[in-house]
PyMOL Python script that loads the backbone (N, CA, C, O; Angstrom):
from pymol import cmd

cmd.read_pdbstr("""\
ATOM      1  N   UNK A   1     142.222 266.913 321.923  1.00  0.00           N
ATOM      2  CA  UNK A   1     142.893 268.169 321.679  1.00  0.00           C
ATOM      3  C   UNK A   1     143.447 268.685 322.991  1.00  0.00           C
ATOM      4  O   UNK A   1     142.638 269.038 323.849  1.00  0.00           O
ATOM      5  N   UNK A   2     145.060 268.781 323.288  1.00  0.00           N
ATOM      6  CA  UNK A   2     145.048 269.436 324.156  1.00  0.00           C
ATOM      7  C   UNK A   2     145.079 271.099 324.507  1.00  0.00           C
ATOM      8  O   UNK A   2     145.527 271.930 323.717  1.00  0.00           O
ATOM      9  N   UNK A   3     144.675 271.333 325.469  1.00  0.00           N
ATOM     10  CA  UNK A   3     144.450 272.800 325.764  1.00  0.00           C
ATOM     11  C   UNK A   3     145.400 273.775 325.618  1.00  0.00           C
ATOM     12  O   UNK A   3     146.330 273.740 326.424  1.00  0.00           O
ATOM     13  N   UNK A   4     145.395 274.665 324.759  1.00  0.00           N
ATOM     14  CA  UNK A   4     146.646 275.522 324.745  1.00  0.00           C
ATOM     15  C   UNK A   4     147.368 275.158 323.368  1.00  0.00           C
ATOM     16  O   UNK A   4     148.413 275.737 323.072  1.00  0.00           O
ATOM     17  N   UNK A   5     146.883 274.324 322.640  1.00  0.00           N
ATOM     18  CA  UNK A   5     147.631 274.000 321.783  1.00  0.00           C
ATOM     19  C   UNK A   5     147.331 274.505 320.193  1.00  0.00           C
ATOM     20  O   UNK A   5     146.277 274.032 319.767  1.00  0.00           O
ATOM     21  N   UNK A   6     147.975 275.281 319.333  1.00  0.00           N
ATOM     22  CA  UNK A   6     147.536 275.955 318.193  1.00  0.00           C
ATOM     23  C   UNK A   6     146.822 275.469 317.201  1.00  0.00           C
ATOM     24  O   UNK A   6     145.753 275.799 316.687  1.00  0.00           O
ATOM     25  N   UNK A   7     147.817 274.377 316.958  1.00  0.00           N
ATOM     26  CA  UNK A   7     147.817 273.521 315.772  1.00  0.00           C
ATOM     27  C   UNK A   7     146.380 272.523 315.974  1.00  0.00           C
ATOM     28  O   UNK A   7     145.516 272.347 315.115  1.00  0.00           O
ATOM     29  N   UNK A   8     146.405 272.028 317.153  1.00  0.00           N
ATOM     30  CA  UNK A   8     144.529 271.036 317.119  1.00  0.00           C
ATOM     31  C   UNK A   8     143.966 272.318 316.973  1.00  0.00           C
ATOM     32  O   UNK A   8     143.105 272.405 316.096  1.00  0.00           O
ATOM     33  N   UNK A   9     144.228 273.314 317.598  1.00  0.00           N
ATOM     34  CA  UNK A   9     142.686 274.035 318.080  1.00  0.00           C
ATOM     35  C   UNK A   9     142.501 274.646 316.343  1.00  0.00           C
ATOM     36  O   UNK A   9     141.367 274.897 315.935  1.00  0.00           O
ATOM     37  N   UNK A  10     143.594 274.818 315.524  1.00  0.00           N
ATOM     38  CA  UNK A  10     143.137 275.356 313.608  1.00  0.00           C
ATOM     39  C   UNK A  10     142.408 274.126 313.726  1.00  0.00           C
ATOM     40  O   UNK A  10     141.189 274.292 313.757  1.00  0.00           O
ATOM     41  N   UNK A  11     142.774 273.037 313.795  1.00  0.00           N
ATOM     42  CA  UNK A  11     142.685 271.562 312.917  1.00  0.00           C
ATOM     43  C   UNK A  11     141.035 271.634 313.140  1.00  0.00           C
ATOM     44  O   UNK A  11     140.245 271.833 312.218  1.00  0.00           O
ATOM     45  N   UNK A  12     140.684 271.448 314.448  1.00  0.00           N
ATOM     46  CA  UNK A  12     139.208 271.752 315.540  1.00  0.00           C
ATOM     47  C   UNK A  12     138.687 272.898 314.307  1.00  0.00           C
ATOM     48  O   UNK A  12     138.632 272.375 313.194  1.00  0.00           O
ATOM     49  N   UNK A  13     138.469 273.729 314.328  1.00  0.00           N
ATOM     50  CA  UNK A  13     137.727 274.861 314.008  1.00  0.00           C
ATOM     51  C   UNK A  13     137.803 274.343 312.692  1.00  0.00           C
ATOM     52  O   UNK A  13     136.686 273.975 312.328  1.00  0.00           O
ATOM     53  N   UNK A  14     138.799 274.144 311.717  1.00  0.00           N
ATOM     54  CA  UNK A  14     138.353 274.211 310.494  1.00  0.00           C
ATOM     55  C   UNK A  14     137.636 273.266 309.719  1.00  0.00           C
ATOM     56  O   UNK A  14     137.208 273.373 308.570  1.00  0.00           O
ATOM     57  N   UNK A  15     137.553 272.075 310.735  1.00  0.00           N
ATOM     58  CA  UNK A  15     136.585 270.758 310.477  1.00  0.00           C
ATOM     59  C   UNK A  15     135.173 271.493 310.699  1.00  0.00           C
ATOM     60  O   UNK A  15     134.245 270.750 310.380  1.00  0.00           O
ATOM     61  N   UNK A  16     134.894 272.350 311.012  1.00  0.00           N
ATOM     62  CA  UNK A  16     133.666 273.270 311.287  1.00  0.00           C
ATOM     63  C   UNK A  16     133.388 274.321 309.787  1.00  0.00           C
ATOM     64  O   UNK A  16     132.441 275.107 309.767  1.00  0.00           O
ATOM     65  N   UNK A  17     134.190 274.207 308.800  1.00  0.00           N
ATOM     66  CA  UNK A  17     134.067 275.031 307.572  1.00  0.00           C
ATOM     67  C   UNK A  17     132.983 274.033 306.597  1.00  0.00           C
ATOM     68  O   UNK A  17     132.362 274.576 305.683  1.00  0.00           O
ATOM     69  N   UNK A  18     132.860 272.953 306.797  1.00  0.00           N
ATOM     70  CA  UNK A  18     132.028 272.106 306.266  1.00  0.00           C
ATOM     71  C   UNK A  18     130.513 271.820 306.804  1.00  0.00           C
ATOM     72  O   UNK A  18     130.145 270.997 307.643  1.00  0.00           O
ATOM     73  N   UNK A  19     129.813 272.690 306.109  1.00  0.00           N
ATOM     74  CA  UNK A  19     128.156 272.776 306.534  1.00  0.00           C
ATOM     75  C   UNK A  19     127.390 272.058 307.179  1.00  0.00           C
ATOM     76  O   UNK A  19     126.707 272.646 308.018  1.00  0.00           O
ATOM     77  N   UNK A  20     127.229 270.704 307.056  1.00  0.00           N
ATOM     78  CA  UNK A  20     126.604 269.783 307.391  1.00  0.00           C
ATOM     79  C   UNK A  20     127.098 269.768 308.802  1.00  0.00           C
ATOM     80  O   UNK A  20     126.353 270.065 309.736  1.00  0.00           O
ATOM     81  N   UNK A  21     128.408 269.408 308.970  1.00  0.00           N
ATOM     82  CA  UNK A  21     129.033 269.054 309.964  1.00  0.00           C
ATOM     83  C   UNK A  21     129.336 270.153 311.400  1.00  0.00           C
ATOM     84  O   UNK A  21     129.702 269.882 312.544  1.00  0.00           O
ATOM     85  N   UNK A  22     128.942 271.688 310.624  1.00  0.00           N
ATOM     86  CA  UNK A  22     129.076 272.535 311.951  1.00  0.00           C
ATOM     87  C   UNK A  22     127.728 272.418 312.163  1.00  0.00           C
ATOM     88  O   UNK A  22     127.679 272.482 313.391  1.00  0.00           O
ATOM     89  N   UNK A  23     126.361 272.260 311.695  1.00  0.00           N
ATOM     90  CA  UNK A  23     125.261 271.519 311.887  1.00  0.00           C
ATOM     91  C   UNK A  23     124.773 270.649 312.844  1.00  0.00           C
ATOM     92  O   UNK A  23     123.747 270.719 313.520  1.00  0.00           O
ATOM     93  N   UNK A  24     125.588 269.878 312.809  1.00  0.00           N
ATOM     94  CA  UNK A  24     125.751 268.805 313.659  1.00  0.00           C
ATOM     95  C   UNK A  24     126.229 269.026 314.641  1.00  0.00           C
ATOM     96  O   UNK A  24     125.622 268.613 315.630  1.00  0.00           O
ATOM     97  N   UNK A  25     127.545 269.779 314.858  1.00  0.00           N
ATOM     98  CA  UNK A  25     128.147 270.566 316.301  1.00  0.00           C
ATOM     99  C   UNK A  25     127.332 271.220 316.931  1.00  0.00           C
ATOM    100  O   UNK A  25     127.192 271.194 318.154  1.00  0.00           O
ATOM    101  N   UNK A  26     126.577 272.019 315.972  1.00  0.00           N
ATOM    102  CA  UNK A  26     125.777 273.371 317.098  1.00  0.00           C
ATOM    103  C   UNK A  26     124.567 272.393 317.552  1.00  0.00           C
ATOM    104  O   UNK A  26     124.330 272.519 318.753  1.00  0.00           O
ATOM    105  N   UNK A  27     123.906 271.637 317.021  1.00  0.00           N
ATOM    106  CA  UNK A  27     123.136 270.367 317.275  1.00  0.00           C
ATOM    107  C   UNK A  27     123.204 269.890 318.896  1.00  0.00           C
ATOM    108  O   UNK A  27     122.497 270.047 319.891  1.00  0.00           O
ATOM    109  N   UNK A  28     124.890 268.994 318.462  1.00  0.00           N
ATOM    110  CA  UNK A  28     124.976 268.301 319.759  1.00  0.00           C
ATOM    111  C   UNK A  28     125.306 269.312 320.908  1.00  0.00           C
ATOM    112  O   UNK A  28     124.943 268.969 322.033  1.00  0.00           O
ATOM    113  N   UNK A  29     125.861 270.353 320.792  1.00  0.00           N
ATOM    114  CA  UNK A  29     126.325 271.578 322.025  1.00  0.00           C
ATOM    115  C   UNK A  29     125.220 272.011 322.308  1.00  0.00           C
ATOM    116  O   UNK A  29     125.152 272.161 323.528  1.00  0.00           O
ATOM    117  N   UNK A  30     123.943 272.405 321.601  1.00  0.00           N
ATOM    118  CA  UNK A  30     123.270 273.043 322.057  1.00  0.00           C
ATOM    119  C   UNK A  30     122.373 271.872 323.167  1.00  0.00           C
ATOM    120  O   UNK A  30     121.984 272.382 324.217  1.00  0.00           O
ATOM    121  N   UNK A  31     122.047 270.337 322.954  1.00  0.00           N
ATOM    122  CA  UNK A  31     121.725 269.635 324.122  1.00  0.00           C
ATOM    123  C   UNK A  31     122.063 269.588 325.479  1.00  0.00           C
ATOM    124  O   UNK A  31     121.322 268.960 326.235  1.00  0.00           O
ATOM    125  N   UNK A  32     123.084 270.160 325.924  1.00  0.00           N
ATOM    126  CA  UNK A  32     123.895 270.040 327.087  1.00  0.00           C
ATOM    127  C   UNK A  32     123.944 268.748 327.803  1.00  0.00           C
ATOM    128  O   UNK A  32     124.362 268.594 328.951  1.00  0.00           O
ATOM    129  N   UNK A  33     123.469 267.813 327.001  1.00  0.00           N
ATOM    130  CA  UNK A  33     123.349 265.987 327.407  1.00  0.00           C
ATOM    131  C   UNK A  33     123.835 265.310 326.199  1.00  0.00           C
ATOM    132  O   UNK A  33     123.793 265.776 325.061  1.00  0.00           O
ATOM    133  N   UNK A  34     124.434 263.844 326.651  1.00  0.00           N
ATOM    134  CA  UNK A  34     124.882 263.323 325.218  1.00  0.00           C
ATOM    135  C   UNK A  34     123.698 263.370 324.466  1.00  0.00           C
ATOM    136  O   UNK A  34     122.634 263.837 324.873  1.00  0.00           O
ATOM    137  N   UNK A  35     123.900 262.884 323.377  1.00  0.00           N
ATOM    138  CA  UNK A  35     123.039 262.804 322.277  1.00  0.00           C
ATOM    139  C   UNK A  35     123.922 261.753 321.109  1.00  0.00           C
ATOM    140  O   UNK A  35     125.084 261.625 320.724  1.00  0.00           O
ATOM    141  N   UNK A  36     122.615 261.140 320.849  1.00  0.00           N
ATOM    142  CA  UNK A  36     122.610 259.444 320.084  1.00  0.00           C
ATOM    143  C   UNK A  36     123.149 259.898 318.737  1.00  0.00           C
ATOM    144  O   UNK A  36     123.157 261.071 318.361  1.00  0.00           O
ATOM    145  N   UNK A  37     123.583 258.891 318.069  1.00  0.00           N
ATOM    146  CA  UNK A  37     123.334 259.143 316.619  1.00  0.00           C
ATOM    147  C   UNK A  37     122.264 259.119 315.942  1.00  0.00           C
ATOM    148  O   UNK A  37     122.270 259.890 314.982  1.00  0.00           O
ATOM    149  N   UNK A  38     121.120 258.367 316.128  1.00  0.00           N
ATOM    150  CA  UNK A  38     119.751 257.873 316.199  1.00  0.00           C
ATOM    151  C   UNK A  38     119.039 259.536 315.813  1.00  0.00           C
ATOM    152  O   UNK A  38     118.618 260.102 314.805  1.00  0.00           O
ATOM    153  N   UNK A  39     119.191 259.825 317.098  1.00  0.00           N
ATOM    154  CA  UNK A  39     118.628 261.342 317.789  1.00  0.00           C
ATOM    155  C   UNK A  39     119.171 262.519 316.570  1.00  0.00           C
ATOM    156  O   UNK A  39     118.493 263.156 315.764  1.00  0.00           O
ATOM    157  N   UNK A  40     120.907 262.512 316.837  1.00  0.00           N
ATOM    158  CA  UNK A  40     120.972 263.758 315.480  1.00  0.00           C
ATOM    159  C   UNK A  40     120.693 263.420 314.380  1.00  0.00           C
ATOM    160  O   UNK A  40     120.488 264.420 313.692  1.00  0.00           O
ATOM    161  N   UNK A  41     120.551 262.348 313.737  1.00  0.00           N
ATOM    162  CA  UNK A  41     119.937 262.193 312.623  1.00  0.00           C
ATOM    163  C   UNK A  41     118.703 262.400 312.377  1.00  0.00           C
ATOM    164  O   UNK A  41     118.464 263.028 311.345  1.00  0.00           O
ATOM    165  N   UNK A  42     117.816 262.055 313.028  1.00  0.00           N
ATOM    166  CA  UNK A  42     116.669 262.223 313.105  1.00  0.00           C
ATOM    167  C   UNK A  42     116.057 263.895 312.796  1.00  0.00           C
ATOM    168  O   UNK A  42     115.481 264.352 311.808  1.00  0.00           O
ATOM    169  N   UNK A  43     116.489 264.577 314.175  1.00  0.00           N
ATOM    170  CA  UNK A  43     116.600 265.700 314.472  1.00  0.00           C
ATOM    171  C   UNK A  43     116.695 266.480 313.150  1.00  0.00           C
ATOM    172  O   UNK A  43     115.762 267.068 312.604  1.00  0.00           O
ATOM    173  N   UNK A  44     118.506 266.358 312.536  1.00  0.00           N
ATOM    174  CA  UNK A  44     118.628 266.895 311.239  1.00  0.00           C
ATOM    175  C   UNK A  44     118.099 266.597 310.404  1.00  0.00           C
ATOM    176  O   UNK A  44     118.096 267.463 309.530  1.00  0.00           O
ATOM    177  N   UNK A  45     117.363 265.360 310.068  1.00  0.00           N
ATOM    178  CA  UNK A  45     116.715 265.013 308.655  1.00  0.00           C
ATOM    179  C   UNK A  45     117.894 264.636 307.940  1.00  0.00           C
ATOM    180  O   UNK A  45     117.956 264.912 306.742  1.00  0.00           O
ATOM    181  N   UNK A  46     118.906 264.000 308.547  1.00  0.00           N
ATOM    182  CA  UNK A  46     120.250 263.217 307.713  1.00  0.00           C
ATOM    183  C   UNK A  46     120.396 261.654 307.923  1.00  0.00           C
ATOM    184  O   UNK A  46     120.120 261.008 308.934  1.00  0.00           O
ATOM    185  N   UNK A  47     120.869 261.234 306.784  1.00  0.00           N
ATOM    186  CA  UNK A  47     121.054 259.320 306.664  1.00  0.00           C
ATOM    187  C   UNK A  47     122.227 259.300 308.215  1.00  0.00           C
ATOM    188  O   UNK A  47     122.987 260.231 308.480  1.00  0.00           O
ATOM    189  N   UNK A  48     122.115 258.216 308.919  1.00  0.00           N
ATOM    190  CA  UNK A  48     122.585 258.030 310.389  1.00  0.00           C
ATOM    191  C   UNK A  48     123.993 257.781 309.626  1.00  0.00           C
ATOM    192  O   UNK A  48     124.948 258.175 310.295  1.00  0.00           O
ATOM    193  N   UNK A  49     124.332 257.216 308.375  1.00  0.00           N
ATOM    194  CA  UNK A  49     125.795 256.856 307.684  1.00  0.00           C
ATOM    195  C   UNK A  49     126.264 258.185 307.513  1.00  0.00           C
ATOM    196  O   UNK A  49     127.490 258.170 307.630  1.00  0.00           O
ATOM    197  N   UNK A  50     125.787 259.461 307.263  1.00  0.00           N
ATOM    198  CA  UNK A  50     126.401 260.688 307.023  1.00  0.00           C
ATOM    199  C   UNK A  50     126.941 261.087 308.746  1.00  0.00           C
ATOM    200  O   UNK A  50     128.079 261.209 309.199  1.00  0.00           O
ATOM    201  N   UNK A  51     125.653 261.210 309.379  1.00  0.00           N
ATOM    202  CA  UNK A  51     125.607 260.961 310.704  1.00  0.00           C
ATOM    203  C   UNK A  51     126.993 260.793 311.748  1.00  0.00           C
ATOM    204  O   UNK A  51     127.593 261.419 312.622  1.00  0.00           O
ATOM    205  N   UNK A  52     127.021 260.051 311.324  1.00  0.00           N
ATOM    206  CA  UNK A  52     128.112 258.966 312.046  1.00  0.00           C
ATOM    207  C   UNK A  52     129.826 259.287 311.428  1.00  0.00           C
ATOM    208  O   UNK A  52     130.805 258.935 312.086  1.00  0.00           O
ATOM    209  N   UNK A  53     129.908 259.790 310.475  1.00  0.00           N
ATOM    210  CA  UNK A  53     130.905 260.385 309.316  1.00  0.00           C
ATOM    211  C   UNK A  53     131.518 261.757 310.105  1.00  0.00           C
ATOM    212  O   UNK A  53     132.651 262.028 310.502  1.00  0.00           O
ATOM    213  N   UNK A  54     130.417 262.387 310.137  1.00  0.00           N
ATOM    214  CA  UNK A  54     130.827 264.033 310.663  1.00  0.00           C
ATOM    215  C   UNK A  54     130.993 263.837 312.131  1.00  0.00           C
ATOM    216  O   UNK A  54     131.995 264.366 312.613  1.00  0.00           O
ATOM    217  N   UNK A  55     130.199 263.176 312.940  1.00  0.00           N
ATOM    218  CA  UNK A  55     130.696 262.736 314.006  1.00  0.00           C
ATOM    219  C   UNK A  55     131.867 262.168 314.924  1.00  0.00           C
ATOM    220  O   UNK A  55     132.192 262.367 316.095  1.00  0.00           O
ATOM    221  N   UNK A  56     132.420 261.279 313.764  1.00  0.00           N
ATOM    222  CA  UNK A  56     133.928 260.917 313.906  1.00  0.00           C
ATOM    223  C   UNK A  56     134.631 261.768 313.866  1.00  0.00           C
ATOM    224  O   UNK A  56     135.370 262.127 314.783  1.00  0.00           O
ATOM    225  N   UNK A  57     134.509 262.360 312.553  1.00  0.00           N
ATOM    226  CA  UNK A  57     135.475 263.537 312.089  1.00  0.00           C
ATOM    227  C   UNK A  57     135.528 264.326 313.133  1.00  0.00           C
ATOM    228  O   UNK A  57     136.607 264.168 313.704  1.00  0.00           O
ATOM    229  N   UNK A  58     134.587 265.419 313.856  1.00  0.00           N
ATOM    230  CA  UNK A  58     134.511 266.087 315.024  1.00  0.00           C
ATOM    231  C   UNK A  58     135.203 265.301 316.603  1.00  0.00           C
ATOM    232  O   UNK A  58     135.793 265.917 317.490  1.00  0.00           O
ATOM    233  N   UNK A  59     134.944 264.003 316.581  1.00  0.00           N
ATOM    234  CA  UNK A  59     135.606 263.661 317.714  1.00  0.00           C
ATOM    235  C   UNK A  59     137.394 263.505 317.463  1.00  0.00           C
ATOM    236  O   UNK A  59     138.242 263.637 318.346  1.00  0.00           O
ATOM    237  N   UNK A  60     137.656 263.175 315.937  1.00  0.00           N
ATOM    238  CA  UNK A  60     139.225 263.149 315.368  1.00  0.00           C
ATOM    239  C   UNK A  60     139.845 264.336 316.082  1.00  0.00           C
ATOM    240  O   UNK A  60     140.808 264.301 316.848  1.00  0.00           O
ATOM    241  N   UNK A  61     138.972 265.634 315.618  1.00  0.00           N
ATOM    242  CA  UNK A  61     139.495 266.596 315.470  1.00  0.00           C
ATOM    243  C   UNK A  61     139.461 267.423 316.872  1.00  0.00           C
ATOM    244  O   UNK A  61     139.717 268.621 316.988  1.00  0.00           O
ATOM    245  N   UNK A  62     139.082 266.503 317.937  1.00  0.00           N
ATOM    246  CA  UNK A  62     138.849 267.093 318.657  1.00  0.00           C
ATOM    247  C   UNK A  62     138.212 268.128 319.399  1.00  0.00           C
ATOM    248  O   UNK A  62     138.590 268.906 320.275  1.00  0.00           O
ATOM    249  N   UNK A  63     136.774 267.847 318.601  1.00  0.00           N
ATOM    250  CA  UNK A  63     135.785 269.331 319.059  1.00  0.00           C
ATOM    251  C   UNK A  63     134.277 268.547 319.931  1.00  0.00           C
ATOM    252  O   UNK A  63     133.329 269.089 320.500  1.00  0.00           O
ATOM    253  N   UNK A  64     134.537 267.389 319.753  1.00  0.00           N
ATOM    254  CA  UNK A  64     133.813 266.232 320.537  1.00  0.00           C
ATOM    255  C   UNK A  64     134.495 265.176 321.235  1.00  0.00           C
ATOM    256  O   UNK A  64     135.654 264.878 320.948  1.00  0.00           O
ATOM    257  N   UNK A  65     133.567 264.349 322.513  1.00  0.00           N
ATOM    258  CA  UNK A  65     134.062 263.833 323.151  1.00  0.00           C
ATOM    259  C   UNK A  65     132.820 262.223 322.962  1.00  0.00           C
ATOM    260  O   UNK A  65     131.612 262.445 322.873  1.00  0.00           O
ATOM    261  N   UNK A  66     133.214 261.134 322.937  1.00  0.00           N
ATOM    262  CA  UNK A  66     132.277 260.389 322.791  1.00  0.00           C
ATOM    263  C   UNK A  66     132.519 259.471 324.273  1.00  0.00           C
ATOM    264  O   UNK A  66     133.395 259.357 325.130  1.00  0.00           O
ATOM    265  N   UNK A  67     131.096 258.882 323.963  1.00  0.00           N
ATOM    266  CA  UNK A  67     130.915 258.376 325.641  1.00  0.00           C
ATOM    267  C   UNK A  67     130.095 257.055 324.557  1.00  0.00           C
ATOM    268  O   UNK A  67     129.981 256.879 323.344  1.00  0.00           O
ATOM    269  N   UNK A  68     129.588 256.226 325.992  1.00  0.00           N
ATOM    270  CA  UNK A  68     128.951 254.820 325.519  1.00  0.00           C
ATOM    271  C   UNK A  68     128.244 254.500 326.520  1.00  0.00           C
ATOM    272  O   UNK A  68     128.663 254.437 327.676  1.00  0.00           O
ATOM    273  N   UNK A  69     127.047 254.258 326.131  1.00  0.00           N
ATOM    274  CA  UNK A  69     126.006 253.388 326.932  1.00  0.00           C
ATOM    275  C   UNK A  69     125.191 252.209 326.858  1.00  0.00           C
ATOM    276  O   UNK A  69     124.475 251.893 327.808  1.00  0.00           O
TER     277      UNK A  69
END
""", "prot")
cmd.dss("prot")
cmd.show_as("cartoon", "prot")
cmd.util.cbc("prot")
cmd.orient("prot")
């Protein structure tokens, strides 16, 4: 998403109208360290396939950033 820009930053926020998935945002923000899929699933008490779903979606939409280790 770039900065300043209207149209991601609706697109961003409204991928957050879906429960599970702003769940999962306030989840990983509130770690201030990455965090696994393993880990938020766990954490939430959700299948790692849902997991991994809302996760994408949030990095699509630009309200996450994914890394690899």
């Amino acid at each position: 998403m770039e900065p300043g820009n209207l149209d991601d930053q609706i697109v961003g926020v409204a991928s957050l109208a879906e429960p599970q998935r702003r769940r999962l945002y306030r989840f990983v923000v509130s770690r201030h360290r990455p965090v696994s899929k393993d880990e938020a699933a766990s954490a939430l008490g959700l299948a790692r396939s849902v997991v991994t779903f809302h996760l994408d979606r949030l990095v699509a939409d630009g309200m996450l950033a994914v890394g690899y280790r």
